[in-house]
C-alpha positions in Angstrom: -21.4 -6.6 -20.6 -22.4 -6.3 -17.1 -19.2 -5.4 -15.0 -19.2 -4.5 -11.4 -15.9 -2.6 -10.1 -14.6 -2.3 -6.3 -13.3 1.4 -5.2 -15.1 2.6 -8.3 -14.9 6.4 -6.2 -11.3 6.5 -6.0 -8.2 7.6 -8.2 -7.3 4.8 -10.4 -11.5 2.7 -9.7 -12.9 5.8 -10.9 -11.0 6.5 -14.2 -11.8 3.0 -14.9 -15.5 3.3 -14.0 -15.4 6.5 -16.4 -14.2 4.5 -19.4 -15.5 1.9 -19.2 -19.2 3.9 -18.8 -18.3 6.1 -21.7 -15.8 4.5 -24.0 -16.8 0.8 -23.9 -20.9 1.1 -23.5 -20.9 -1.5 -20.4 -23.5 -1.5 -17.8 -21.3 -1.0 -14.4 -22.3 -1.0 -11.2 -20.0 0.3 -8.6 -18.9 -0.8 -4.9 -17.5 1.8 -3.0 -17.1 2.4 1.0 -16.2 5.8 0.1 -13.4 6.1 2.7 -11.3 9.4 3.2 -9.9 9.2 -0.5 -13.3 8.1 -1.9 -15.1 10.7 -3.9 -18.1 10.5 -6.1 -17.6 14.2 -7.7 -14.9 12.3 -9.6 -18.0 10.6 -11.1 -20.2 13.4 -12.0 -19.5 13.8 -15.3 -21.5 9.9 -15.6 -23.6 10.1 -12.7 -26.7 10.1 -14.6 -25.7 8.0 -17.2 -28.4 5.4 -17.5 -25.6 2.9 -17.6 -24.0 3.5 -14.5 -24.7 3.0 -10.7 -23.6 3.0 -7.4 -23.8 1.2 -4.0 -22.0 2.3 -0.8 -21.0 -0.4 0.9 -17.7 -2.4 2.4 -16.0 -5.1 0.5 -15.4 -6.8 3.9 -18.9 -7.0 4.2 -19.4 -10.7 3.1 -23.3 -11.0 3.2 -23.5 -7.4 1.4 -21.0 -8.5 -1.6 -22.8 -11.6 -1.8 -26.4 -9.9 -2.3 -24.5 -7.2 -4.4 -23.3 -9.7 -7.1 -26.6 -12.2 -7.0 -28.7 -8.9 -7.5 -26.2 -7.2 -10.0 -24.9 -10.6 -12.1 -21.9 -9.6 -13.4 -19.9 -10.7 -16.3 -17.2 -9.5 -15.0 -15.5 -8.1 -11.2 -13.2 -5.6 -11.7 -11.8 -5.5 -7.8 -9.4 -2.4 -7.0 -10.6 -1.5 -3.7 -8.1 -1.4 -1.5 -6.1 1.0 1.0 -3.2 2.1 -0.8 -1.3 5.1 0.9 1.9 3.7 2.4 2.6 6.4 4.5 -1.0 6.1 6.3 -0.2 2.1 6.6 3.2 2.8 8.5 0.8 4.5 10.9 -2.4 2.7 10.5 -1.9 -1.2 9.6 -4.8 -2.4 10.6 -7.2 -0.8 8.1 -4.7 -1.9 5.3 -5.2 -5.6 6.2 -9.1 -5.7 7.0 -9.2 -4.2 3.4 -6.7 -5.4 1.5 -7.0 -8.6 3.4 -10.0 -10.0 4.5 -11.9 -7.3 2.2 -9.9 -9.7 -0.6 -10.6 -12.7 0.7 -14.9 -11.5 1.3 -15.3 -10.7 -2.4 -13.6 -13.9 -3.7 -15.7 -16.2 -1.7 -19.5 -14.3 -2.4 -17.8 -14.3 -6.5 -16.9 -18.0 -6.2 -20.7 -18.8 -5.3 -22.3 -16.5 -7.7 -20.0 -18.2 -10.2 -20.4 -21.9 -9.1 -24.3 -21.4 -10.0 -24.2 -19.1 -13.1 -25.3 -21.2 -16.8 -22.0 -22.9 -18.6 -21.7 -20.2 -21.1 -21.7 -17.2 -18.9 -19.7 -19.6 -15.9 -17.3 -19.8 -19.1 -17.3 -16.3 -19.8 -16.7 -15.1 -16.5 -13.8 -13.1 -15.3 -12.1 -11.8 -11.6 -9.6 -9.1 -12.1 -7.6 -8.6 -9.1 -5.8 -5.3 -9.5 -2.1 -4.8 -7.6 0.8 -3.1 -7.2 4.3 -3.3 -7.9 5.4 -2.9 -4.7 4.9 -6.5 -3.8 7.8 -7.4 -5.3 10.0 -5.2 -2.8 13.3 -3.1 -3.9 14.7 -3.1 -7.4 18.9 -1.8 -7.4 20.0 0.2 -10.0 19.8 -2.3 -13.4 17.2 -5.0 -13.6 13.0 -4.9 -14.3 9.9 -6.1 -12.4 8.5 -9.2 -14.2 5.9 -11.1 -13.6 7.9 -14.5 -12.4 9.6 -11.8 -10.0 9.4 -13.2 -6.4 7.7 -11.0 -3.6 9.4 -9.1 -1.1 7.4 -6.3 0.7 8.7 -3.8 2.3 5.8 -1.7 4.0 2.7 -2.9 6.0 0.6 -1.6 2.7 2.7 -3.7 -0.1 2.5 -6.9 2.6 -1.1 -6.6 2.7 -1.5 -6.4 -1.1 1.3 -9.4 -1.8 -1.2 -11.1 0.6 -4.4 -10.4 -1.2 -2.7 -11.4 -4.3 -1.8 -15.1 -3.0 -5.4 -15.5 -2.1 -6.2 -14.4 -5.3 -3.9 -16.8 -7.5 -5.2 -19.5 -4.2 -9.1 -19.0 -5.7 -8.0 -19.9 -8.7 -5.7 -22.6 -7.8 -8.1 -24.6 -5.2 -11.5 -23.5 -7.2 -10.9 -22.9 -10.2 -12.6 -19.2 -10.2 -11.4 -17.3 -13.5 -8.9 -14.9 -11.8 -6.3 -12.6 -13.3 -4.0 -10.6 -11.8 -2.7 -7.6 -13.0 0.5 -5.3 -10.7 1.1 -1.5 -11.8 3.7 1.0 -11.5 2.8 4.2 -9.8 0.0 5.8 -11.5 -0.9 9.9 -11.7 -3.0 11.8 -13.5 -6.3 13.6 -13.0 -8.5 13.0 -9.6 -5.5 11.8 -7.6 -6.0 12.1 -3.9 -3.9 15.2 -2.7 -2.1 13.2 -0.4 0.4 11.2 -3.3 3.5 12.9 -4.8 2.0 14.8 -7.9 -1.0 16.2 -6.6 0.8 16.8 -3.6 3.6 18.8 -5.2 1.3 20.7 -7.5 -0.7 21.9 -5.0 2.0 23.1 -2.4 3.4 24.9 -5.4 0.4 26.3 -6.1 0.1 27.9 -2.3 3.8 28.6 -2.2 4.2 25.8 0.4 7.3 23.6 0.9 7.3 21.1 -1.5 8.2 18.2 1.1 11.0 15.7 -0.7 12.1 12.3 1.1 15.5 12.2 1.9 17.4 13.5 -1.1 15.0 12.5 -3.6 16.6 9.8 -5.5 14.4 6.9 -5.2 13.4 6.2 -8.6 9.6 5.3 -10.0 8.2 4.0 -12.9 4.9 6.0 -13.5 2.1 5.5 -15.5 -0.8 7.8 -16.7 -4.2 6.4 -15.2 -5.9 6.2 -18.6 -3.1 4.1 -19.9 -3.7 2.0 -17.0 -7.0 1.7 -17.1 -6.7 1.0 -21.0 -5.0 -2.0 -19.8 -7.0 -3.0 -17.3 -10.3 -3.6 -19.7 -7.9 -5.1 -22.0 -6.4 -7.7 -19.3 -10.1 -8.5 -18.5 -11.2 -9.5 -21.9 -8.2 -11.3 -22.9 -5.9 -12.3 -20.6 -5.1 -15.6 -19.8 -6.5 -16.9 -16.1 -4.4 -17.8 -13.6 -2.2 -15.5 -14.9 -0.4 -11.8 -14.3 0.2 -9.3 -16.0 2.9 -6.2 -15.5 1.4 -2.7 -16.4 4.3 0.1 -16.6 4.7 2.8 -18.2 8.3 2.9 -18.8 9.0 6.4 -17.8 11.6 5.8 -14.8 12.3 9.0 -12.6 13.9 10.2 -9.3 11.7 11.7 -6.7 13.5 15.3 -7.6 13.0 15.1 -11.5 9.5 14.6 -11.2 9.3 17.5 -8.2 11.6 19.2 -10.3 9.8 18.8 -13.7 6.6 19.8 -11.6 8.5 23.1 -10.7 9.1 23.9 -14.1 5.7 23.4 -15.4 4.4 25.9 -12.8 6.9 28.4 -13.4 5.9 28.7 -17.4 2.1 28.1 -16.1 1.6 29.9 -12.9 4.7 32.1 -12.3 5.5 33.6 -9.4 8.3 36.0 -8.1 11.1 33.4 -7.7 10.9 29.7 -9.0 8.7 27.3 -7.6 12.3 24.9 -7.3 13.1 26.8 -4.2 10.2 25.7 -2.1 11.8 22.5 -2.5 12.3 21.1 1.4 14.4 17.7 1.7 12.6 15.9 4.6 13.2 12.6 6.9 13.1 9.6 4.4 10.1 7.3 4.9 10.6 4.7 6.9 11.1 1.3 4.9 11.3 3.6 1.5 12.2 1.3 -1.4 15.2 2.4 -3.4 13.8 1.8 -7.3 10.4 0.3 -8.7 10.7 -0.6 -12.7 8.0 -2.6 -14.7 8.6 -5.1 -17.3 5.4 -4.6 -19.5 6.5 -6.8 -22.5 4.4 -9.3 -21.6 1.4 -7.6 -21.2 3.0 -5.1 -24.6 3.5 -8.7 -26.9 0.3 -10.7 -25.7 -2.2 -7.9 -25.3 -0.8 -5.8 -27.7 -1.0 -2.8 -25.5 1.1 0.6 -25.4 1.4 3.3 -22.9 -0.2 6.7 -25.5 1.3 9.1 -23.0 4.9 9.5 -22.1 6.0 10.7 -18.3 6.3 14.4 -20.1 2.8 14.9 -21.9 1.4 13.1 -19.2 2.5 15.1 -16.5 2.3 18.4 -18.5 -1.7 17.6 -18.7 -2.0 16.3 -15.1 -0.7 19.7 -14.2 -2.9 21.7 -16.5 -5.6 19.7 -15.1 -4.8 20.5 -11.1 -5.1 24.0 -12.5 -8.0 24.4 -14.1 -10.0 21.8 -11.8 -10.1 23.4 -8.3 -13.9 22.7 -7.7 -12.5 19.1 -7.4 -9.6 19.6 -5.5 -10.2 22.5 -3.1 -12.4 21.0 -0.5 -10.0 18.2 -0.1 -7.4 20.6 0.5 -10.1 22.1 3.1 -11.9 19.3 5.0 -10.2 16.4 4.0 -6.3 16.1 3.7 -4.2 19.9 3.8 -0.8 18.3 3.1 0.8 17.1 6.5 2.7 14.6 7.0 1.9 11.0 7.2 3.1 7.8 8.1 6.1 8.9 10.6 6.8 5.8 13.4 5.8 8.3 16.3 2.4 8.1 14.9 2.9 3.9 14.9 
């Protein structure tokens, strides 16, 4: 199985580069720009692997993804290169739709003519998976689930720009008949998550006994989901789901903002403890503009057709994700230095 994978050096790509390199055997090859969050020591524990390479190069680079693929010949695209920060899209749309967008739109077209000329058995065998978000279905109130036959309703220049690159992948498969499946996730942490999302975030600032910076009063509500559970799901979607089709990944572990800040705090103070708790560098902050109220996955479909389960829940995951931030700062600490220190993003004066 030859499978090439977009944003292969970032959180969520490079887990799934990772896996599938040392738990399924396939031969990957993977496209990254390696933007700001893009960072190949997340890689180095399979960066000689004889299986395994890279190319740096942008998705919205037509002529490149086309020579990529022809040279490569995959069985398989894996695409989850995207910009995916919504704070940085409040204050930065334009990145978000060249990539999302047009970066979408660049590797459907050099796939579609890789694929028009491939054999019938591997043109049979063939698979896109175009890998989403939750948010592009909008604001959830206080009862009801995301599912798949859920209509879209973005909220933030980030979500619109990944509702869009979904249409044009459901279009490719529509008008062209390219084997695409989409699959949308709930909010993923784990290890080798950019410093600039809420976990990594939190942990961090506790760790320096900075403010732990909390939108508004903390109660929009999340469902997360532990990146090797996701990506689990992801190889699984791409061998056997249906085309055409979506598929919901959640990890149905729902919590506020201030439980998972919270829960963080507590984790610290058995692990790290300090004079007073880490709950009092707690600092409510100025609500994100546009911030949806509650995101919630259905998974059953994905969970009854698929046959898979989330292995961690929200508390062993996050208890390990913390460990992890602890004992890993050779990964962590230079981001903290060079790349992102923990400002703030995405306010409208920035806009």
């Amino acid at each position: 199985m030859r499978i090439l994978v977009t944003g292969g050096a970032g959180f969520i790509g490079s887990a799934l580069v990772r896996h599938l390199v040392k738990n399924v055997g396939a031969e990957v090859l993977n496209v990254d720009k390696l933007t700001y969050a893009g960072n190949l020591e997340s890689l180095k524990e399979i960066e000689g692997a004889s299986n395994y390479s890279f190319l740096q190069a942008d998705i919205c680079d037509l002529p490149k993804m086309s020579w990529a693929i022809n040279t490569f010949m995959p069985d398989r695209i894996m695409h989850l290169a995207a910009e995916s920060h919504v704070d940085r899209s409040i204050s930065g749309a334009s990145d978000f739709v060249q990539t999302n967008v047009m970066g979408t739109f660049s590797l459907l077209e050099s796939a579609r003519h890789y694929w028009n000329e491939l054999p019938s058995a591997r043109r049979e065998a063939f698979r896109f998976l175009h890998v989403s978000t939750d948010e592009v279905y909008g604001s959830l109130g206080a009862e009801g689930l995301f599912q798949e036959v859920t209509a879209y309703d973005p909220s933030s220049p980030y979500s619109a720009s990944k509702a869009a690159s979904d249409h044009l992948a459901v279009a490719w498969y529509r008008t062209y008949g390219l084997p695409v499946i989409v699959s949308n996730c709930s909010n993923n942490y784990g290890p080798f998550h950019f410093p600039e999302k809420l976990i990594p975030l939190i942990i961090l600032n506790a760790l320096d006994g900075k403010p732990l910076p909390v939108y508004g009063q903390g109660v929009n509500v999340r469902d997360w989901l532990y990146v090797e559970d996701h990506v689990r799901a992801l190889d699984l979607i791409a061998s056997r789901g249906k085309l055409g089709e979506k598929y919901n990944v959640g990890g149905r572990n729902e919590r506020r903002n201030i439980d998972v800040v919270r829960r963080i705090c507590s984790l610290m103070d058995e692990l790290r403890p300090r004079e007073n708790p880490h709950s009092d560098l707690i600092a409510y902050v100025a609500d994100r503009p546009g911030h949806d109220a509650r995101y919630a996955i259905d998974a059953t479909k994905l969970e009854s057709e698929l046959g898979w389960r989330a292995q961690e829940s929200f508390d062993s995951g996050i208890e390990r994700t913390v460990r992890w931030y602890l004992e890993n700062e050779w990964w962590w600490q230079p981001l903290r230095k060079s790349v992102y220190s923990g400002t703030r993003l995405g306010t409208l004066k920035d806009a």
